[in-house]
C-alpha positions as CSV (number, residue, x, y, z in Angstrom):
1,X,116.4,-169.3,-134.0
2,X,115.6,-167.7,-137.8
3,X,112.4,-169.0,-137.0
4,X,111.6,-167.4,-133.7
5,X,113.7,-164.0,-134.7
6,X,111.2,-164.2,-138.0
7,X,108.3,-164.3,-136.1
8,X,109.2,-161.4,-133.7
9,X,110.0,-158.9,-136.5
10,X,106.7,-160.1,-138.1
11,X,104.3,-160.0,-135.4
12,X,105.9,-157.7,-132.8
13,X,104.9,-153.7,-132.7
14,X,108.2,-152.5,-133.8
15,X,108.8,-148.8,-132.9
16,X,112.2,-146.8,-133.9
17,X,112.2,-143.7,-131.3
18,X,114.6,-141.7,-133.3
19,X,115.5,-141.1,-137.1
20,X,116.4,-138.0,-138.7
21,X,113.9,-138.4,-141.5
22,X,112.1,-134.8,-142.1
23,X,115.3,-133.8,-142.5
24,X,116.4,-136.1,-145.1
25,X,113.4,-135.6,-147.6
26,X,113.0,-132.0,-146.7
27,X,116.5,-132.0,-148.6
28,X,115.6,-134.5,-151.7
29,X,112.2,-132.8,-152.4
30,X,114.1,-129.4,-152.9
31,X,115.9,-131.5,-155.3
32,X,112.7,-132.6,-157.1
33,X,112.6,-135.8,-155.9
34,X,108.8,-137.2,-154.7
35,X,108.1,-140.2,-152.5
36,X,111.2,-140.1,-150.7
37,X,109.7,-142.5,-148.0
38,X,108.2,-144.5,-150.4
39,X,111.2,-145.4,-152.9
40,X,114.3,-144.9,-150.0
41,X,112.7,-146.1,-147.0
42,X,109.9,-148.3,-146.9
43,X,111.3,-151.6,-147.8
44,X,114.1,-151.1,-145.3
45,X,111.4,-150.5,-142.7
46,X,109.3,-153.8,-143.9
47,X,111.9,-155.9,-144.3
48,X,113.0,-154.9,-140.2
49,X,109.5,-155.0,-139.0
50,X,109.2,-151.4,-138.3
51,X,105.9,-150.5,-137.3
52,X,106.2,-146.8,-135.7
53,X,109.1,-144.4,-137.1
54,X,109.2,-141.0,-134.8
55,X,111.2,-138.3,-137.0
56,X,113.2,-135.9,-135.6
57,X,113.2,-132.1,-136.6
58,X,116.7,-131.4,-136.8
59,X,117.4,-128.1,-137.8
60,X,121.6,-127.7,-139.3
61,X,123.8,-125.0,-137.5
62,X,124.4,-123.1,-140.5
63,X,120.5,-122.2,-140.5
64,X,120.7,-120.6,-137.0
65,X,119.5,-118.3,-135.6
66,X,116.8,-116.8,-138.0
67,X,116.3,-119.1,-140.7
68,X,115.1,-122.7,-137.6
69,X,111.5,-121.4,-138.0
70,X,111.6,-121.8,-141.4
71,X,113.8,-124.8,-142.3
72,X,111.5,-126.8,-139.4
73,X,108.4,-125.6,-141.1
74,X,110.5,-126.6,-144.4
75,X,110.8,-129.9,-143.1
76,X,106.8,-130.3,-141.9
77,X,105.7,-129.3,-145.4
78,X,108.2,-132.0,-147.3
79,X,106.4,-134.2,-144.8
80,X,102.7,-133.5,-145.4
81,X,103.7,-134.1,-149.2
82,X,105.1,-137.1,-148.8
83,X,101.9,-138.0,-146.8
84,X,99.9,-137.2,-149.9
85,X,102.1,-139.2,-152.0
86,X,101.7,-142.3,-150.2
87,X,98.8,-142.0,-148.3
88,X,98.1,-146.0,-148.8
89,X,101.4,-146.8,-147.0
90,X,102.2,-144.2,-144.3
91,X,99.9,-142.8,-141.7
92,X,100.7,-139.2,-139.1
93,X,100.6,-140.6,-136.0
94,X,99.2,-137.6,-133.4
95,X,96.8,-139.5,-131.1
96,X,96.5,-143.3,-130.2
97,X,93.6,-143.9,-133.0
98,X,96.0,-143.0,-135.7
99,X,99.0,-146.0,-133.9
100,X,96.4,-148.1,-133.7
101,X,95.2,-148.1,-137.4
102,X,99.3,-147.8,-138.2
103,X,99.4,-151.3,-136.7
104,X,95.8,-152.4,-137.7
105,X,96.0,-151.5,-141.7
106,X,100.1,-152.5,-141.9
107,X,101.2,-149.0,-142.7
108,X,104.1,-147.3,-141.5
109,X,103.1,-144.8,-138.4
110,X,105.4,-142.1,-138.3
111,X,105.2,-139.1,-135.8
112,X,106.7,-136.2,-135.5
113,X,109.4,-134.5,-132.7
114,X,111.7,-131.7,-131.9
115,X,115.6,-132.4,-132.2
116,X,116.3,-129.2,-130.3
117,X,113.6,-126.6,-129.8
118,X,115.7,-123.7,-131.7
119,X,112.4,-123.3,-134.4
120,X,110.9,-121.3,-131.4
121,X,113.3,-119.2,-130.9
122,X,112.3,-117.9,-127.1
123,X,108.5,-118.1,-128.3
124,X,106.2,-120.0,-126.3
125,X,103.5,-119.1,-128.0
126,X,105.1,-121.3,-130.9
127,X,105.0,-124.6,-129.6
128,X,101.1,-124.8,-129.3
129,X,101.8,-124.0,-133.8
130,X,103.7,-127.0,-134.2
131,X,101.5,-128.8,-131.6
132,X,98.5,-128.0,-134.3
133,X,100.7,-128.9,-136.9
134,X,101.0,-132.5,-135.5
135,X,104.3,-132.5,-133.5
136,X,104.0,-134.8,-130.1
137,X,107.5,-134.6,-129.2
138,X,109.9,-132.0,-127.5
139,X,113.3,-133.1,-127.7
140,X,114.9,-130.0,-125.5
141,X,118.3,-130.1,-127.1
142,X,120.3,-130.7,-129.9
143,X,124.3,-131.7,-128.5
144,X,124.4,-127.1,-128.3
145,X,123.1,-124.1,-126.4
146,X,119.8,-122.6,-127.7
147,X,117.1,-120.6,-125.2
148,X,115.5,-123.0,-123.5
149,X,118.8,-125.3,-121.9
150,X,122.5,-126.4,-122.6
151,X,123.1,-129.2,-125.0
152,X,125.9,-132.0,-123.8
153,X,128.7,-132.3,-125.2
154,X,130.7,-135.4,-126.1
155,X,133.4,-134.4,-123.4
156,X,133.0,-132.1,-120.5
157,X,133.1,-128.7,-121.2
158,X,135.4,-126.8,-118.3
159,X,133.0,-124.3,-116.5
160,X,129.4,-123.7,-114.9
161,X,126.9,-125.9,-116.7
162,X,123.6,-124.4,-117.3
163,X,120.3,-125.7,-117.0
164,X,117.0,-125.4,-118.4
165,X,116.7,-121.3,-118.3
166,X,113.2,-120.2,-117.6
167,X,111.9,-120.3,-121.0
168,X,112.9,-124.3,-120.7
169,X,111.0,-124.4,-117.7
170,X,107.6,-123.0,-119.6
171,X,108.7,-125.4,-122.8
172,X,108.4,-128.2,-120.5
173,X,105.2,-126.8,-118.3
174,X,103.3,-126.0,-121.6
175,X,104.6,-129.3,-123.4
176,X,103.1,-131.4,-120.9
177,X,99.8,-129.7,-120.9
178,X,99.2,-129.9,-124.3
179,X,100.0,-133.5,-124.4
180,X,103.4,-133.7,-125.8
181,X,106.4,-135.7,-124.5
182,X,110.2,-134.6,-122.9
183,X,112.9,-135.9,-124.9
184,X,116.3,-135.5,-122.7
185,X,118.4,-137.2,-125.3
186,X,121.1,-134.5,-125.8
187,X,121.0,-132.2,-123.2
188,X,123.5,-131.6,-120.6
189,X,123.6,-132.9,-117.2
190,X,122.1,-129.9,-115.3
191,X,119.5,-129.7,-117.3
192,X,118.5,-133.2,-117.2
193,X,118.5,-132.8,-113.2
194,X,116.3,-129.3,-113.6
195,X,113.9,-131.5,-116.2
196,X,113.3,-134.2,-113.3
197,X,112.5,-131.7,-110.8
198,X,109.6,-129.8,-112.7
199,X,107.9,-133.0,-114.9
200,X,105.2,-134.8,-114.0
201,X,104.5,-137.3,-116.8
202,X,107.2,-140.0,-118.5
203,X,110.4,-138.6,-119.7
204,X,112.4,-140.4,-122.1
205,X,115.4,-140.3,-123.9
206,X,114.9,-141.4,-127.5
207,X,118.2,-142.0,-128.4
208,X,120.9,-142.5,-126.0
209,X,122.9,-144.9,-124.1
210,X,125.3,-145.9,-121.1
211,X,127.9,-143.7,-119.8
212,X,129.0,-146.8,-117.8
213,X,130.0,-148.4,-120.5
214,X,130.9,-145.7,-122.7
215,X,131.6,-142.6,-120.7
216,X,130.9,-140.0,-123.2
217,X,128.4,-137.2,-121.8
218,X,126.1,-137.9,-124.6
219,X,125.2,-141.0,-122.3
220,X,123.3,-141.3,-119.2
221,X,124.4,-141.9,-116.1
222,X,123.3,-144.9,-113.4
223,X,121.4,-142.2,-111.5
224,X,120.5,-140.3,-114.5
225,X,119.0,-143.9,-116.1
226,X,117.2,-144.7,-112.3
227,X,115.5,-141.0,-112.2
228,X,114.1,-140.8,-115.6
229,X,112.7,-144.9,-115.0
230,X,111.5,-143.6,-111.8
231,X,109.1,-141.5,-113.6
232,X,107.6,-144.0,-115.8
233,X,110.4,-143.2,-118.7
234,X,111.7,-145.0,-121.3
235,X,115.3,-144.7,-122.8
236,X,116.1,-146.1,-126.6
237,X,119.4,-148.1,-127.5
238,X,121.3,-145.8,-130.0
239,X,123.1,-147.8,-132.8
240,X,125.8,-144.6,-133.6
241,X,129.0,-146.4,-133.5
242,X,130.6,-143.5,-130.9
243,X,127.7,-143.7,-128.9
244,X,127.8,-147.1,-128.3
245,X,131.7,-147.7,-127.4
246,X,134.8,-145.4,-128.0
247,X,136.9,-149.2,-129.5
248,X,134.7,-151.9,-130.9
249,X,131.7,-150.6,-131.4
250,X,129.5,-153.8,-133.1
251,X,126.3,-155.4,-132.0
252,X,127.4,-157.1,-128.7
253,X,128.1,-153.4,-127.7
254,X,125.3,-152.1,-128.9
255,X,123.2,-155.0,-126.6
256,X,125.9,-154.6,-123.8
257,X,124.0,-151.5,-123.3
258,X,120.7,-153.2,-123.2
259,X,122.0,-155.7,-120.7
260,X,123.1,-152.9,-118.0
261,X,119.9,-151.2,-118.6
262,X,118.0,-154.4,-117.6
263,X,120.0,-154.1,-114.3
264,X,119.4,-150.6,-113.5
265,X,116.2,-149.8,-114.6
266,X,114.8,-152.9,-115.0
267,X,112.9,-154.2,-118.5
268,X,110.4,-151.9,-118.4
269,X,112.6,-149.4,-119.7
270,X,114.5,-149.9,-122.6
271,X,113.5,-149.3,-126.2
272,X,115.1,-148.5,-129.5
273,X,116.3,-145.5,-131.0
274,X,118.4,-146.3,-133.1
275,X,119.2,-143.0,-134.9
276,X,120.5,-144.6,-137.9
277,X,122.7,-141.6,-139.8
278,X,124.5,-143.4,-142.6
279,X,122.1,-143.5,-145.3
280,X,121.3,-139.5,-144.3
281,X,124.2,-137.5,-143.1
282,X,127.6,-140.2,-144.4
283,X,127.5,-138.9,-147.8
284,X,126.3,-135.6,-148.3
285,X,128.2,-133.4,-145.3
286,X,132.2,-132.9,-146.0
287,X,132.8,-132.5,-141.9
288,X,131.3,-129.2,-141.0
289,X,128.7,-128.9,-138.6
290,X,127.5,-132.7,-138.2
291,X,126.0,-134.9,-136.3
292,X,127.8,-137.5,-137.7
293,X,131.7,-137.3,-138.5
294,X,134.0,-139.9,-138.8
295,X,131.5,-142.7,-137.1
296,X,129.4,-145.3,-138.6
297,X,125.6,-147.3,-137.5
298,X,126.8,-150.7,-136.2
299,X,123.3,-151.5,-137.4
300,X,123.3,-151.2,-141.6
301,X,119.4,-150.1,-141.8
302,X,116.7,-151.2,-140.5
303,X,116.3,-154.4,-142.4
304,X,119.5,-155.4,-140.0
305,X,117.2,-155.5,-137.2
306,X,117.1,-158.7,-136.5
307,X,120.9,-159.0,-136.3
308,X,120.6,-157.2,-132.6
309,X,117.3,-159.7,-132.3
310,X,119.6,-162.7,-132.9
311,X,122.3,-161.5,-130.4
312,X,119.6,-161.0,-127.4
313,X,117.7,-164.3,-127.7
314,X,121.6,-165.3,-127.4
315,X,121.5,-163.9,-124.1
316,X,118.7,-165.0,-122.8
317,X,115.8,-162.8,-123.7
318,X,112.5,-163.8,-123.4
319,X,109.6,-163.4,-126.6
320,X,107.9,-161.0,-123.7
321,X,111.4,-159.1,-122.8
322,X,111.8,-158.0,-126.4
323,X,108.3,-157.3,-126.7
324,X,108.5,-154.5,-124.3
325,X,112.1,-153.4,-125.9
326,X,111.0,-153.8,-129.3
327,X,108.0,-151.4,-128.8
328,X,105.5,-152.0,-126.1
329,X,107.5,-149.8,-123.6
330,X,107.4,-147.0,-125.9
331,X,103.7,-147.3,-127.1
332,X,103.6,-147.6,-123.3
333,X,104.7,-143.8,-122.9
334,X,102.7,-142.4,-125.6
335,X,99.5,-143.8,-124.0
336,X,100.5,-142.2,-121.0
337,X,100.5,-138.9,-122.7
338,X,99.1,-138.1,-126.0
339,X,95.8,-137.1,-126.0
């Protein structure tokens, strides 16, 4: 088997949907620090395989209202540094040349996406900015309320559940014509439903699991999981310990998850995103205001890949199976839609 899982992390196109990365060296370069990807991350990311990284841009609550616009832009900056920095080991992906010569030249492709939309404010004039500034995906929602929809919760929230409002509905209209992809990882379930109604390209969600198996509303639904497959959609295995089971969360829960979404939305579906938190959020919040309290990555970095590869050929997968899981399905999306 260490032959065969050696051979898939080698040779497969690895691609992590979701990691919180902008705003991890957004935070060290204010520090002084330079080459945050280079000296924190990149070994990790070799050692698992990891061909394509999509960062989120996560913007902390403390910064909202008026100060998104300039902590994401903040964030995009760090970024284009760090691209300067290590220009010989990590490519902006925007288009399909740039994954492509990511996988091609062995370099770590990393592209850029909203985790919330709350740096436009209720401007849709801002999104074609960021658009020009290289980001390629809209992730609607963080797990809160901003202008264009209602974020889940992690337990239902007694009252009317809003949907996308009408500026969501241009967010999505205009993200699509530009050539940028829906992200309904977070948002609630009304305005998942109002998201299905109006697309018409893939929707995915990055970073988010089964609410069959653990019924948190920060999961998807069967129905939910069939309607965003139905359009062509992909939906990435989250390795956050309360995402993936409220007891005994490890890495046969983790593939549990995969296994059900096999059976419900069939192989062509499932990919990873992982949203590995430990190494960004563990150490350096004391409890208020994040996205990670009191839970832990049953995945320890990305070099512990392979321990989730291991458990699947135990189940049965096939080399071509985990090729579509492990990245194809995903590349398959952004294909589809970025131009």
């Amino acid at each position: 088997m260490k032959t065969r899982v050696k051979s898939i992390h080698k040779n497969f196109t690895i691609v992590d949907a979701h990691l919180d990365l902008l705003y991890d060296i957004e935070r060290k370069r204010k520090m002084g620090q330079q080459k945050v990807i280079e000296r924190e991350y990149l070994e990790e990311f070799t050692e698992g395989g990891i061909n394509i990284i999509v960062s989120s841009i996560y913007i902390d609550g403390e910064f909202l209202p008026e100060l998104a616009l300039r902590k994401a832009l903040d964030q995009i900056s760090a970024f284009y540094s760090e691209l300067e920095e290590s220009a010989d080991k990590i490519i902006f992906v925007k288009n399909l040349t740039d994954i492509d010569k990511a996988i091609k030249e062995d370099k770590i492709g990393i592209l850029l996406s909203f985790e919330g939309v709350e740096p436009l404010i209720n401007d849709i004039n801002l999104l074609r900015i960021f658009y020009e500034l290289g980001v390629r995906g809209v992730g609607l929602t963080w797990s809160r309320r901003n202008f264009a929809a209602d974020g889940c919760s992690f337990s239902r929230v007694k009252g009317k559940e809003n949907g996308l409002s009408e500026f969501g509905m241009q967010v999505v209209k205009e993200a699509q014509k530009l050539g940028m992809f829906i992200d309904v990882s977070h948002i609630n379930d009304a305005g998942f439903w109002d998201v299905m109604e109006i697309t018409t390209q893939p929707v995915i969600a990055s970073h988010s699991n089964c609410r069959a198996l653990n019924g948190i509303m920060r999961n998807l639904t069967d129905d939910q999981i069939r309607a965003l497959a139905k359009t062509g959609g992909v939906i990435g295995i989250n390795a956050v310990s309360k995402i993936v089971a409220e007891h005994h969360a490890d890495i046969k829960a983790l593939a549990d998850h995969v296994d059900h979404l096999r059976e419900v939305a069939g192989i062509e579906h499932i990919g990873l995103g992982f949203d590995l938190c430990d190494k960004i959020f563990a150490r350096q919040h004391s409890g208020k205001d994040t996205k990670q309290v009191r839970a832990y990555d049953v995945i320890e970095g990305h070099k512990n890949i392979y321990q989730l590869t291991e458990e699947l050929i135990k189940r049965g997968y096939t080399d071509d199976e985990l090729r579509l899981i492990y990245g194809e399905n995903f590349l398959r999306v952004y294909k589809n839609i970025l131009k």
